[in-house]
C-alpha positions in Angstrom: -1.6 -10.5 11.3 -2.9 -11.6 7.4 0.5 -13.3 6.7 3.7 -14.9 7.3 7.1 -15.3 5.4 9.1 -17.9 6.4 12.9 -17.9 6.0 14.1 -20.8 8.0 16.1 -23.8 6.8 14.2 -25.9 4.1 13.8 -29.2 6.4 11.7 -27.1 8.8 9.2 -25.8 5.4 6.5 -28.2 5.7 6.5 -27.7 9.8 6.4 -24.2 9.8 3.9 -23.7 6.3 1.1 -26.3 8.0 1.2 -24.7 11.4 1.3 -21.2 9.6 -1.8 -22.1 7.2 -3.2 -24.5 10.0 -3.5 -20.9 11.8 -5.4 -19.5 8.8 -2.8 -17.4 7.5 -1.6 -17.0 4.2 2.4 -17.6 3.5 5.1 -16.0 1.8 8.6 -19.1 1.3 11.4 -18.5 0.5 12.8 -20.9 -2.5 12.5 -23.7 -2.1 9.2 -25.0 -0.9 10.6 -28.0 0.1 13.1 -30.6 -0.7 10.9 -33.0 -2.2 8.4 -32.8 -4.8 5.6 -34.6 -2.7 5.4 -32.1 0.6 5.2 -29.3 -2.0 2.3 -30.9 -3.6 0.8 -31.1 -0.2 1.3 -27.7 1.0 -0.2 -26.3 -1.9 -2.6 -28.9 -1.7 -3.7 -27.8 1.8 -3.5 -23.9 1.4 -5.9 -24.3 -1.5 -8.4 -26.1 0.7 -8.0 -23.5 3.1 -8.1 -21.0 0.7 -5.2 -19.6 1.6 -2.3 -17.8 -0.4 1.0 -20.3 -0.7 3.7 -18.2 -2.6 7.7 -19.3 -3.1 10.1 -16.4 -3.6 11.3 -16.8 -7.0 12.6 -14.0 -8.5 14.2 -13.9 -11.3 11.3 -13.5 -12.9 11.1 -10.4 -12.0 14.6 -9.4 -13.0 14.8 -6.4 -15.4 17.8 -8.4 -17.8 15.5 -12.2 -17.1 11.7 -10.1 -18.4 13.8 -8.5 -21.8 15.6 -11.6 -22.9 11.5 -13.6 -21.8 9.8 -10.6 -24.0 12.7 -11.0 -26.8 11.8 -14.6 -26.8 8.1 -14.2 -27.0 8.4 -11.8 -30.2 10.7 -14.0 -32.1 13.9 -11.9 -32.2 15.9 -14.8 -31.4 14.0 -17.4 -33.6 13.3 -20.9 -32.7 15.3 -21.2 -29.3 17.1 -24.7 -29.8 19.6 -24.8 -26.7 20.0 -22.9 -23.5 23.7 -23.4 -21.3 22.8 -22.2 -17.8 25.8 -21.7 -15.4 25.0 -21.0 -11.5 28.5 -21.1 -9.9 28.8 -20.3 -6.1 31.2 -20.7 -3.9 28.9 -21.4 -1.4 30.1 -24.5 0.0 33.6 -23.8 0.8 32.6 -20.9 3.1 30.2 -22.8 4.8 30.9 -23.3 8.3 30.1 -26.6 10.5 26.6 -26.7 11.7 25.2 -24.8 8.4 22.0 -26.5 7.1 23.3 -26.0 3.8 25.9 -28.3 4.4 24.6 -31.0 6.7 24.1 -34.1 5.6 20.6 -35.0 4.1 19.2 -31.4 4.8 19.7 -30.4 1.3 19.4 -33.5 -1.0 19.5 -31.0 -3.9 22.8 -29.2 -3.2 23.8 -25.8 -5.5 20.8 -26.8 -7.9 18.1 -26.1 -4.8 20.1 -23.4 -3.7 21.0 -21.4 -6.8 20.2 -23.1 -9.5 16.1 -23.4 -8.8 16.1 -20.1 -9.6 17.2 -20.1 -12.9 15.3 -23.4 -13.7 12.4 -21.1 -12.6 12.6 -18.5 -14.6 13.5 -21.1 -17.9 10.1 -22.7 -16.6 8.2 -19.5 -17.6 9.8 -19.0 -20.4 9.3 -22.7 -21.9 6.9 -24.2 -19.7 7.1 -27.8 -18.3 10.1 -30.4 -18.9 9.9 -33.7 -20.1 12.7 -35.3 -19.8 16.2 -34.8 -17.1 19.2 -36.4 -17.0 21.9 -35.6 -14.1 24.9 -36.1 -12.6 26.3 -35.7 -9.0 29.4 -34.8 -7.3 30.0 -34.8 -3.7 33.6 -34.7 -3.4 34.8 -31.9 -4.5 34.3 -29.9 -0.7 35.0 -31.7 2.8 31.0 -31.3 3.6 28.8 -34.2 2.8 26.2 -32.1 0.7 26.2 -32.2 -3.2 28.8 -29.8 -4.6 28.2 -29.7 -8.4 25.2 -30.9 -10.6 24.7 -31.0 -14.0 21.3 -31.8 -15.4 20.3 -31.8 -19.1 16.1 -31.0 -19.4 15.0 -31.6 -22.5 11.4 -29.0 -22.7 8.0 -30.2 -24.0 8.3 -27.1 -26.6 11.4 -28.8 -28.3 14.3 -26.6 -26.2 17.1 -28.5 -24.8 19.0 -27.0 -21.9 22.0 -27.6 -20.2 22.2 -26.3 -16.5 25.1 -26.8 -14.2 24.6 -25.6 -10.6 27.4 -26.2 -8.2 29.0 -24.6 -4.7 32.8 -25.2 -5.6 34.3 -22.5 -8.0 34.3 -18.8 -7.8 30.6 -17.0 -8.6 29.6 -16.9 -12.5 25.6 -16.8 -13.2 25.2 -16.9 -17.0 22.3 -17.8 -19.8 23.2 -18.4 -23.4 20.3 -18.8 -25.8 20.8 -20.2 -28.5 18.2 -20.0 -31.7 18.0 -19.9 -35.1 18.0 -16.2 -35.7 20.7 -14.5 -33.2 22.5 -16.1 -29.8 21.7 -14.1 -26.5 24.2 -14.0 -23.7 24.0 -13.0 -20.2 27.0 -13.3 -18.2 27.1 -12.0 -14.6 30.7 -12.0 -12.8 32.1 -11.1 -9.1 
């Protein structure tokens, strides 16, 4: 055995990748690393001194709609991108049952955003490249469980783009992206 992919509840990442990469072997996890910034920092840290593959399962990426609207970008069609809305709606946490990780308290400080909404901050990642400047907001009352239910954060990117994203576990599913730029307005809207 080469590898491992580990799908286990994110406070059990940093366990499971150190004994995984402790045992020489590289490692597939699913999103998110971690929780916090600073175990992911150290995981990667530590596979690259053991020369080890360290990979997180993003993929939208890799999504056929997420690589046109990335390639559209690139070439211009949309002009200078000014704003970006970004909805990831789930109703997640109303389904959860007792004893969930998703839903325990302190096992997912980052609520809907870690859950659903890292991937679409992902994917605007490779499209804009690094942030430099958030502003949130939190709401943990809208459910009966003690995790986060809605977030909305507003990233301002080093290249200029400003995007709003609002990530939450207490409505009925919607994912959508609206670009905004100076030449034409791109929407994707996906519904259940």
């Amino acid at each position: 055995m080469e590898a491992v992919c580990i799908n286990t509840p994110i406070g059990l990442h940093t366990e499971h990748s150190i004994k995984c990469l402790q045992a020489g072997k590289h490692v597939f996890i699913t999103k998110p690393v971690t929780a916090f910034v600073e175990e992911a920092e150290k995981l990667a840290s530590f596979a690259k001194r053991k020369k080890l593959a360290y990979m997180v399962g993003h993929h939208y990426r890799l999504v056929a709609a997420h690589r046109l609207v990335s390639e559209m970008i690139k070439r211009g069609q949309l002009g200078r991108v000014c704003n970006v809305v970004a909805m990831c709606c789930s109703g997640a946490a109303l389904e959860q049952k007792e004893g969930d990780w998703r839903i325990e308290d302190g096992a997912n400080p980052g609520g809907p955003l870690l859950q659903c909404g890292i991937h679409t901050l992902d994917f605007l990642l490779g499209v804009f490249g690094p942030v430099s400047k958030v502003s949130a907001m939190m709401q943990d009352d809208v459910t009966d469980n003690s995790v986060t239910d809605n977030i909305i954060s507003l990233l301002q990117f080093k290249c200029g783009v400003q995007v709003a994203l609002v990530a939450n576990y207490s409505t009925a599913y919607m994912h959508t992206l609206d670009f905004f730029g100076t030449k034409a307005n791109l929407h994707i809207h996906k519904h259940i």
